[in-house]
C-alpha positions in Angstrom: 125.4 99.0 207.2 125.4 95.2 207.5 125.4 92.9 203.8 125.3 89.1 204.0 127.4 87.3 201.7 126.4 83.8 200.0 128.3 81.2 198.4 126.2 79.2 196.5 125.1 75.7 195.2 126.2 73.9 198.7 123.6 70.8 199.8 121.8 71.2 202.9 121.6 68.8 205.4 121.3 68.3 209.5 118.6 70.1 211.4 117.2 73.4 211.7 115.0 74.0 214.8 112.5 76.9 214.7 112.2 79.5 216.6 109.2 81.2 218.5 107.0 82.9 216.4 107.5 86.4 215.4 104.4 87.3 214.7 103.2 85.8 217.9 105.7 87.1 219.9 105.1 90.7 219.0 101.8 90.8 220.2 102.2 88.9 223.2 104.7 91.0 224.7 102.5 94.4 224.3 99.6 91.7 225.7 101.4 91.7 228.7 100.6 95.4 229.3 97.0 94.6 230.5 98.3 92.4 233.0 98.0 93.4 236.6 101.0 91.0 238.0 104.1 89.8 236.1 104.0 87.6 232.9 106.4 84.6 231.8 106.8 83.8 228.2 109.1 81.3 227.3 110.5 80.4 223.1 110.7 84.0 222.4 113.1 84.5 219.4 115.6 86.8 220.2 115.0 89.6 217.2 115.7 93.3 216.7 111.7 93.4 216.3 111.8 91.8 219.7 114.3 94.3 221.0 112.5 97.3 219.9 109.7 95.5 222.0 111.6 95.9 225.2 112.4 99.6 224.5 108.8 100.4 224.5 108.2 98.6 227.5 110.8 100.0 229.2 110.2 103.8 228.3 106.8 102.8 229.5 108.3 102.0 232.8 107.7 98.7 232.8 110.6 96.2 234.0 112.1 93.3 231.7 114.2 91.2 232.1 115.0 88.9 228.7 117.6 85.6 228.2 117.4 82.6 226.9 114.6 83.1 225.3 112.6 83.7 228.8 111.2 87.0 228.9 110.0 88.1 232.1 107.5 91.5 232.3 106.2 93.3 234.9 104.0 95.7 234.3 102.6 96.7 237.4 104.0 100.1 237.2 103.3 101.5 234.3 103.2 105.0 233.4 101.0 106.1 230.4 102.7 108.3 228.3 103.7 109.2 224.8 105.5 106.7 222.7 107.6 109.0 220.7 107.6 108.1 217.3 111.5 107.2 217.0 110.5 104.0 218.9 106.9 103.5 217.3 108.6 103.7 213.4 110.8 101.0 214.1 108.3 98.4 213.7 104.8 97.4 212.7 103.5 95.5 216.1 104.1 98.5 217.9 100.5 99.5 217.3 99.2 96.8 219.8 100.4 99.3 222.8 98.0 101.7 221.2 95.2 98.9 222.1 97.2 97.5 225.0 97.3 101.1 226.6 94.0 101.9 225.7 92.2 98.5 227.4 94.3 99.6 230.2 94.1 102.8 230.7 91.0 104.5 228.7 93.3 106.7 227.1 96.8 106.1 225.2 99.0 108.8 222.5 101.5 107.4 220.3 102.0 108.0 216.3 101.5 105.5 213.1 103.3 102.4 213.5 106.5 101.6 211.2 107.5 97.9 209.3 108.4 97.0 205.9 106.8 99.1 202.8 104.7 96.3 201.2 101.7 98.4 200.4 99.5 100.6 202.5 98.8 98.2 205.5 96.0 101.3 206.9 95.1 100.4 210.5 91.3 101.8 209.7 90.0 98.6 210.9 91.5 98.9 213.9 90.4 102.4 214.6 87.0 101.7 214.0 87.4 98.7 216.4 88.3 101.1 218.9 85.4 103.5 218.1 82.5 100.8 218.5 83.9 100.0 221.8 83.3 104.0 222.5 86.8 105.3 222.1 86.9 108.5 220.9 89.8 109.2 218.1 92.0 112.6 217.5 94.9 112.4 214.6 96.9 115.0 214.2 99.1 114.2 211.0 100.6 111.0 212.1 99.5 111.4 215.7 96.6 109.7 217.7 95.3 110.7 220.9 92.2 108.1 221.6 90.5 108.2 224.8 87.6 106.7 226.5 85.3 107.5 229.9 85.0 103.7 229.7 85.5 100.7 227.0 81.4 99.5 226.2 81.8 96.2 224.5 80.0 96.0 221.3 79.4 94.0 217.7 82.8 94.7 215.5 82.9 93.7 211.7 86.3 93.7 210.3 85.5 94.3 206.4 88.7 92.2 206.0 90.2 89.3 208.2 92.7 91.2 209.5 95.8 89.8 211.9 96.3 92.9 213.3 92.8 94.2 213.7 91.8 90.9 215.4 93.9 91.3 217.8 93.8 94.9 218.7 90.2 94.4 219.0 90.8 91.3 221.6 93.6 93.3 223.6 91.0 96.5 223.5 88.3 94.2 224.7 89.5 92.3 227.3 88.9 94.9 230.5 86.3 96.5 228.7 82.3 96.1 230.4 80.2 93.7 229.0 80.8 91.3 226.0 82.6 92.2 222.6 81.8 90.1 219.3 84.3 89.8 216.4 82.9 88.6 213.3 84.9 88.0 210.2 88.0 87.7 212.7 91.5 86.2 211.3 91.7 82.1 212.6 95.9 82.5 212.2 97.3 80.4 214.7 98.8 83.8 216.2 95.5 85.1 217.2 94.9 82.0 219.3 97.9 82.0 220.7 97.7 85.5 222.1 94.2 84.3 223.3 95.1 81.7 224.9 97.9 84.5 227.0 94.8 86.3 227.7 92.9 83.3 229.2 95.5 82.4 231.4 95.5 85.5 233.0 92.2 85.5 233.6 90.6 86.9 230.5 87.7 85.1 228.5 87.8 84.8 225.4 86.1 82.3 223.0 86.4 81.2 219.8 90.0 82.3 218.6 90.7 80.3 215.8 87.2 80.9 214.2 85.4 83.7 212.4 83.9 84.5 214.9 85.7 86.0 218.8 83.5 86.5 221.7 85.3 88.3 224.7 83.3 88.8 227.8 85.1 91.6 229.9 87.0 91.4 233.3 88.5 93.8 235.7 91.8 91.8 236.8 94.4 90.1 235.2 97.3 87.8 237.0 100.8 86.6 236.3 100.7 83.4 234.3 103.1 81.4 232.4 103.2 81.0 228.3 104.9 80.0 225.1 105.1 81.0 222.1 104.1 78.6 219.0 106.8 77.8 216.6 107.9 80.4 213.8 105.5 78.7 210.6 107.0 81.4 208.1 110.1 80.9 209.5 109.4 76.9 209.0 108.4 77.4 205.7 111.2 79.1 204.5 113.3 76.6 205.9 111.1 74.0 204.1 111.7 75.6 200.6 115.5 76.1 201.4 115.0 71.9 202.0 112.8 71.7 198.6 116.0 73.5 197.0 119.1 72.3 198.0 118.3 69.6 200.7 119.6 66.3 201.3 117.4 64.7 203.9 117.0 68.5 205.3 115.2 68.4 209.3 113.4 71.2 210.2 112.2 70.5 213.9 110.0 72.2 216.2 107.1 72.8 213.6 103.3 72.3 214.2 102.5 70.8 210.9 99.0 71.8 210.9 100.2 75.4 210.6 102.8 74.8 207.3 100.3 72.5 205.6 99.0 74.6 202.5 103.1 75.2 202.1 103.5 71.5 202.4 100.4 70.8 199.9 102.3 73.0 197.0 105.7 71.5 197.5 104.2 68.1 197.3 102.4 69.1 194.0 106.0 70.4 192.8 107.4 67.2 193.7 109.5 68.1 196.7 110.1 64.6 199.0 109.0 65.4 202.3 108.7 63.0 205.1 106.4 64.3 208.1 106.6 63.4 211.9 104.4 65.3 214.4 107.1 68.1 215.2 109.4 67.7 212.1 109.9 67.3 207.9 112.7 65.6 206.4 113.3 67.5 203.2 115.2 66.4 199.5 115.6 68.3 196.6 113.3 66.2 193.6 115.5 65.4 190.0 113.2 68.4 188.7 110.3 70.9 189.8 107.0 70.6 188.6 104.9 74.2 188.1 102.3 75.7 190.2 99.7 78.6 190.9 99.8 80.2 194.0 97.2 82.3 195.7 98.2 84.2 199.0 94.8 84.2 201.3 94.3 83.9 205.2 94.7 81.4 207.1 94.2 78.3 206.4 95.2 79.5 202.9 98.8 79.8 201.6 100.6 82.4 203.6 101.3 86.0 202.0 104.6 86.1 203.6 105.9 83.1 202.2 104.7 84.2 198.8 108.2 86.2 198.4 110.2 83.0 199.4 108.4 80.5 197.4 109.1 82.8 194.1 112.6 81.6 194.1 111.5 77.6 194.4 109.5 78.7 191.5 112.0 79.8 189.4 113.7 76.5 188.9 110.2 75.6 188.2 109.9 73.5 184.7 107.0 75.7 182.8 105.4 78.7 183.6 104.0 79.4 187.4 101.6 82.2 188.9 101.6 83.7 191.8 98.4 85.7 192.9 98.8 88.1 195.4 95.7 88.8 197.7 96.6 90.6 200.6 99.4 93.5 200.0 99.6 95.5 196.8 103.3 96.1 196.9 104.8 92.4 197.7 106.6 91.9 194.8 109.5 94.1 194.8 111.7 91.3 195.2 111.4 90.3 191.7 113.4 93.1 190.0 116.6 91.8 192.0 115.5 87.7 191.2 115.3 89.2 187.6 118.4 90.8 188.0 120.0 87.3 189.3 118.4 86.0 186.2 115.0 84.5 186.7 112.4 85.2 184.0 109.9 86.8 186.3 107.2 89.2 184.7 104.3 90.9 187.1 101.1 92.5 185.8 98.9 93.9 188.6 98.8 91.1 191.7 99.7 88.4 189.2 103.3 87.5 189.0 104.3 84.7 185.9 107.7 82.6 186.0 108.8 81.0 183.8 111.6 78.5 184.3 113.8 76.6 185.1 116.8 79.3 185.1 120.0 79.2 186.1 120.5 82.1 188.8 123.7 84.2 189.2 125.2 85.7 192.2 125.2 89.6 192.1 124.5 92.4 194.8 120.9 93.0 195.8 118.8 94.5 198.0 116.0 93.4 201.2 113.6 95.6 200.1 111.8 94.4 203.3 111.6 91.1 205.4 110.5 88.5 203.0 112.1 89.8 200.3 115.1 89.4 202.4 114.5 85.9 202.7 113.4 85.3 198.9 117.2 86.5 198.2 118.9 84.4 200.8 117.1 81.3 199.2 118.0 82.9 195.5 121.5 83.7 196.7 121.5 79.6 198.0 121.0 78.1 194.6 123.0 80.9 192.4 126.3 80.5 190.8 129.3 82.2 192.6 129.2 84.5 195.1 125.5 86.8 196.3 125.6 89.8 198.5 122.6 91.4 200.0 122.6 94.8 201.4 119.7 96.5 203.9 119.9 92.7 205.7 118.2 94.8 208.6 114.9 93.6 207.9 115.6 90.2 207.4 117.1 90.4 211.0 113.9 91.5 211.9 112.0 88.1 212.1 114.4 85.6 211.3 116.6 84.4 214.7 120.3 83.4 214.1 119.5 82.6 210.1 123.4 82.6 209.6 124.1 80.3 212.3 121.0 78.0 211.5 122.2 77.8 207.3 125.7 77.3 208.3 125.4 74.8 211.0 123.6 72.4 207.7 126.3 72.8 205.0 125.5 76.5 203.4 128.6 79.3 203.2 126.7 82.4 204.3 128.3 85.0 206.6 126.9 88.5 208.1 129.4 91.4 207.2 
């Protein structure tokens, strides 16, 4: 099992350049299932999410061929089985093959999709997605067979703006007769960008971006070429590594638009940030003024930077509250930030800091992905020496983060 080891209190500076977007990438590349032809994608961070991708695809039949960041798919002969659930479990996005499949094919079996344990994360929204579109739905245990003589498109209200259910609901839509209507959809920038895949292959959808997503189905879709949008949670960790410990910190290759409710709250704790058009230029402040933070969807401050920001909060002078929204079980990062010495209490969805403190390297644990980054940012700033065991799911959806930290001054190493 892999640890990462951190030396702490070293000043950042030089330039980080963000990757691809995880969360964009991992539904583009099932997205590329319902193409007809071969699909380009370009920026794709190269991830153990991203790898586990490619071993779907691949058991699928489908052939890949992946460097550089270039991931070329074709998928023109695809066989339609089973994804066993040894592959499924390894991640989350693996349940946009189940809609992937399903626009496709009418028909798709493969088990409950895996990813970190930050609450129940159901995929009911999804399902009933599927069932207004005239999919009909067997579970067995942890099991679905859905099937469909043909998709119908039809009037889908998500009872929450889901990512995931957005999406599904697109990737269902797109070959199905007739026109879909998503209301109450998610506007994150990763929704548009797979819509934007779909367009170019012919698809059409409208509105992405907005509440409401109107997809008119088509028969065909052809090769085309895209990119993925740059990593914002991967930005804004970078950012709050900056607010920490930087000295004139770049972090390059961001669309600001995307970061700016992160950017809004470091401002207001008094972090300097200069902004171009594709880049911040990041100091640490003499001393951190308190917040409140409330996790929302986009355009609202991110839930999966919530973890991350929790350890700028600690040095925090006062007491700070974080609100969590969207997952019940995102803040089991604080018992190992407690344990480093913060002054971190949680009641409910409300977690209260109070600081500054003076953090201490000790061993703890990624309890998932952004926890895993919360630690590396806690493990940054602490006195001697940090090690953090089950790094596996920060490796998930963070591309070369030893490599990026070290190339700008930290002492961080992957055992």
């Amino acid at each position: 099992m892999q640890k990462i080891t951190i030396h702490g209190k070293q000043k950042l500076s030089g330039t980080i350049t963000i990757s691809g977007a995880k969360n964009s990438a991992v539904a583009l590349i099932p997205a590329a299932v319902l193409c007809d032809e071969k699909t380009t994608i370009f920026n794709v961070p190269n991830i153990s999410d991203t790898n586990a991708l490619i071993e779907i695809l691949t058991f699928l039949g489908a052939k890949v061929n992946f460097e550089n960041e270039k991931m070329v798919i074709d998928s023109s002969n695809i066989e339609n089985k089973e994804i066993p659930e040894e592959i499924s479990n390894k991640l989350r996005a693996s349940y946009y093959f189940m809609a992937a499949l399903l626009g496709k094919y009418k028909k798709v079996e493969m088990h409950f999709p895996g990813g970190c344990s930050i609450g129940a994360r159901p995929i009911d929204q999804t399902l009933k997605a599927f069932k207004i579109l005239g999919a009909k739905i067997v579970e067995e245990k942890d099991k679905y067979t859905i099937t469909a003589d043909e998709l119908i498109g039809g009037n889908v209200y998500l009872d929450m703006p889901s990512v995931g259910a957005t999406i599904n609901t697109i990737l269902a839509a797109t070959k199905a007769k007739g026109t879909t209507v998503i209301e109450n959809a998610a506007k994150e920038p990763e929704v548009v960008n797979v819509a934007i895949f779909l367009n170019n292959m012919g698809a059409k959808i409208t509105g992405a971006g907005t509440s409401e997503i109107r997809i008119t189905g088509v028969n065909k879709l052809h090769s085309c070429i895209h990119e993925v949008i740059p990593d914002r949670i991967e930005a804004g960790t970078y950012m709050i590594a900056g607010a920490l410990l930087g000295d004139k910190l770049k972090i390059e290759n961001v669309i600001p638009e995307h970061v700016e409710a992160l950017t809004l709250k470091l401002k207001d704790i008094g972090v300097n940030i200069e902004e171009g058009t594709d880049y911040f230029i990041i100091s640490r402040p003499d001393k951190f003024k308190v917040v409140n933070i409330k996790t929302l969807g986009y355009p609202g401050f991110a839930t999966d930077l919530q973890q991350p920001i929790t350890t700028l909060l600690t040095q925090c002078e006062g007491v700070s509250n974080i609100e969590e929204t969207i997952y019940e079980n995102r803040f089991q990062n604080v018992a190992y930030l407690n344990k480093m010495g913060a002054d971190i209490s949680v009641y409910k969805d409300i977690a209260t800091i109070k600081g500054p403190t003076k953090l201490h390297g000790c061993e703890v644990a990624a309890t998932d992905l952004r926890a895993g980054a919360c630690l590396v940012l806690a493990g940054l700033i602490a006195d001697g020496t940090t090690t953090i065991t089950n790094v596996e799911h920060l490796l998930r959806g963070y591309e070369k983060i030893i490599q990026k930290l070290t190339n700008v001054g930290a002492k961080i190493e992957l055992n």
